[in-house]
C-alpha atoms as one frame of an Amber mdcrd trajectory, in Angstrom:
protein
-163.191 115.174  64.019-166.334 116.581  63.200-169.532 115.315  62.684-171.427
 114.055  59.686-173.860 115.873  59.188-171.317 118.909  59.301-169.566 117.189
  55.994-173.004 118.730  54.325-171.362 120.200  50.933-172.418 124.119  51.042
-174.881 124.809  48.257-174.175 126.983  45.455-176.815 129.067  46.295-174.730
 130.047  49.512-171.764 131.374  46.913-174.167 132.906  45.030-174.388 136.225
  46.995-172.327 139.682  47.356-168.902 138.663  48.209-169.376 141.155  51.571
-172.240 138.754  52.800-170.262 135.242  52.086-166.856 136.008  53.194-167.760
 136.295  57.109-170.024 133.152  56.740-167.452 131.191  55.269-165.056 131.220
  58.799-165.974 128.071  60.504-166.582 126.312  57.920-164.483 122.822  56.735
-162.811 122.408  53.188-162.100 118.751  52.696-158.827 117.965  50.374-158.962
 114.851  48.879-155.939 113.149  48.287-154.218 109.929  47.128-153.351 109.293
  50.855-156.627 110.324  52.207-158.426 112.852  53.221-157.204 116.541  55.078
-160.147 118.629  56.713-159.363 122.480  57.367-161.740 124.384  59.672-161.376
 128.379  57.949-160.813 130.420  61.083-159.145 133.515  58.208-160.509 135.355
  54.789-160.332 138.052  52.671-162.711 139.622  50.376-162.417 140.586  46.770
-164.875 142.765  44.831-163.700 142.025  41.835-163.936 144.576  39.068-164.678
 147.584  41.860-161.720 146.877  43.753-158.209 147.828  42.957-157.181 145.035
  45.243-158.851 142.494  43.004-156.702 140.348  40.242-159.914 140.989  37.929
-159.872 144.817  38.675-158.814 145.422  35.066-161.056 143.069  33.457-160.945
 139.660  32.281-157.350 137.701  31.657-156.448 134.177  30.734-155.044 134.046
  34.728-158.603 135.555  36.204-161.007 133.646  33.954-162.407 131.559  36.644
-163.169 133.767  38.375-165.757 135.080  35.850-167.542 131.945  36.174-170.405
 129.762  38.218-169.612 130.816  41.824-168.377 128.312  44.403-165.837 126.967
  42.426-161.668 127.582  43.121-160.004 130.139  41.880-155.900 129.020  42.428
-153.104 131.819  41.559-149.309 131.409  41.628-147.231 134.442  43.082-144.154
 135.889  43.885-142.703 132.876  41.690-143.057 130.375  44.206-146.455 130.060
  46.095-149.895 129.045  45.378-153.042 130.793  47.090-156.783 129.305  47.134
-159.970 131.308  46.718-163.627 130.618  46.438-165.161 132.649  43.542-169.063
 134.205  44.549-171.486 136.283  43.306-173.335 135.778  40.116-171.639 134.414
  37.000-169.778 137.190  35.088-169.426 139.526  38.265-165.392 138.298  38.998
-165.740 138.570  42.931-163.873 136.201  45.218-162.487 135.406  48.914-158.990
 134.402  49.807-158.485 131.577  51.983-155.796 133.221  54.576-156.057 130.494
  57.222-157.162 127.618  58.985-156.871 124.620  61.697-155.935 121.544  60.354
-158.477 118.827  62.286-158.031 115.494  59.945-155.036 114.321  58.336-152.126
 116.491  59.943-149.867 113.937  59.276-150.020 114.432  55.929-149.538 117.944
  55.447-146.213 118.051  58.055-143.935 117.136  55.092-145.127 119.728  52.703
-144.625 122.735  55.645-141.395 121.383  57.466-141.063 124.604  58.744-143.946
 124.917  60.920-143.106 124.662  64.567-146.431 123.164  65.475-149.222 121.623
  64.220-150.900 125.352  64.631-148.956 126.868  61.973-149.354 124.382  59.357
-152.215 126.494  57.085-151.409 130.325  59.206-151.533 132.048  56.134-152.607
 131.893  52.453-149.733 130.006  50.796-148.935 127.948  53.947-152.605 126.702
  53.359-152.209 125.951  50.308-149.024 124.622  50.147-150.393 122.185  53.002
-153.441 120.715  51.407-151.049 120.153  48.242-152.971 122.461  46.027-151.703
 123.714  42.823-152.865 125.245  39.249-154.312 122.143  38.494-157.071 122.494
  41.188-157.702 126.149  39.285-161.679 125.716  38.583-162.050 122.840  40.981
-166.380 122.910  41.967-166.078 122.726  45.525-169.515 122.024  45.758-169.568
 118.710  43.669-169.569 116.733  46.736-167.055 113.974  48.740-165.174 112.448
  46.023-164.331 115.978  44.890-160.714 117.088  45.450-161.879 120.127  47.261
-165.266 120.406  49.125-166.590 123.582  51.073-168.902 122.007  53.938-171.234
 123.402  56.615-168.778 122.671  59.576-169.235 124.545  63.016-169.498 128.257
  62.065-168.248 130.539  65.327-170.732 132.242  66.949-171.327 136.365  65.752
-169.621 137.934  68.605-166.116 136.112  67.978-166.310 137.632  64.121-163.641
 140.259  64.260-162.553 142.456  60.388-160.353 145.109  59.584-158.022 146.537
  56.592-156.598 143.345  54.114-153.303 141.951  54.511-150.615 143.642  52.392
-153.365 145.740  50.076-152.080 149.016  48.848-153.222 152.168  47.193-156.811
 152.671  47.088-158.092 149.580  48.287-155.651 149.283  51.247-158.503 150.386
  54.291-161.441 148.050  53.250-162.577 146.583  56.472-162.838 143.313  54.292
-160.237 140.900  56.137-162.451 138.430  58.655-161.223 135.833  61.437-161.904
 134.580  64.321-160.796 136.330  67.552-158.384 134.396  69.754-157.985 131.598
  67.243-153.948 130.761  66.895-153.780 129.376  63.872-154.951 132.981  62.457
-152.584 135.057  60.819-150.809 138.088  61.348-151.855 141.445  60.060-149.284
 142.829  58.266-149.611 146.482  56.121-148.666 146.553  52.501-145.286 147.727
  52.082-144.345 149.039  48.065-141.344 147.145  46.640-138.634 149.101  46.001
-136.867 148.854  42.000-133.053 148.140  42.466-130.816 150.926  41.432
């Protein structure tokens, strides 16, 4: 469990920077889910960056949409997505308000509250892979489109809080090319975990989906 004074809620002024600069600082770092049955606390050990408007890999590369509006606003509040028809992923919007730039949650180590996530991912073989990977995270903290525009630095009682927690030191920082990115944005360098930590995620190229014929 960690400590109090590690429960500090991050600042928006910590949000409110280049996405390149936040992403990095943001592994180590504990989101507490509130729920009805208490509370879940996620260490990040896995992210991905988002440059919003500049970057084909961004959901707000071609503007503002009803589904990206969030992330147009105040930084460190979530931005929540639905995809593929059946998962949810979490992001933290940053930068300054109107610049749409964002980082996706890919992974973390559940520390608090593992018992309550277990029946949300029956399929994990161990307590390791409960959040390895962006909609397993999400799907094990329980968060949905509702939690779209959640301030995750309003403070304890919020559903979602972004605290200090125990960053890693520089030297276990490891990036490379996104997971499952494509065309001109596939090679950014702009995926960041933690070496050696197993709850991180596999790197997997993005592969084009074929049409049926």
């Amino acid at each position: 469990m960690i400590e109090s004074s590690d429960r500090t809620p991050l600042a928006r002024s910590f949000f409110d920077r280049p996405v390149l600069e936040v992403a990095p600082e943001l592994l180590g770092r504990t989101l507490i889910r509130m729920t009805e049955d208490g509370p879940i606390e996620l260490r990040l050990t896995e992210v991905e960056a988002y440059a919003g408007e500049s970057d084909p890999g961004s959901h707000a590369f071609r503007g503002r949409t009803a589904r990206n509006e969030v992330m147009f606003g105040p930084p460190g509040h979530a931005y929540v997505y639905f995809t593929y028809g059946m998962w949810h992923c979490l992001n933290v919007v940053c930068g300054p308000e109107g610049k749409a730039s964002g980082i996706l949650l890919r992974a973390g180590e559940i520390q608090v509250g593992a018992e309550l996530t277990r029946h949300r991912r029956v399929s994990a073989r161990h307590d390791k892979e409960l959040a390895k990977g962006p909609a397993r995270l999400a799907t094990a903290l329980g968060v949905d489109r509702a939690l779209n525009g959640a301030d995750l630095c309003d403070g304890p009682a919020a559903p979602l809080t972004l605290c200090h927690g125990r960053p890693p030191s520089p030297d276990q920082v490891r990036n490379g090319p996104r997971t499952g990115v494509g065309g001109e944005g596939a090679y950014h360098p702009w995926r960041f975990w933690i070496e050696g930590d197993p709850t991180v995620s596999p790197y997997r190229a993005h592969s084009p989906r074929r049409r049926a014929t």
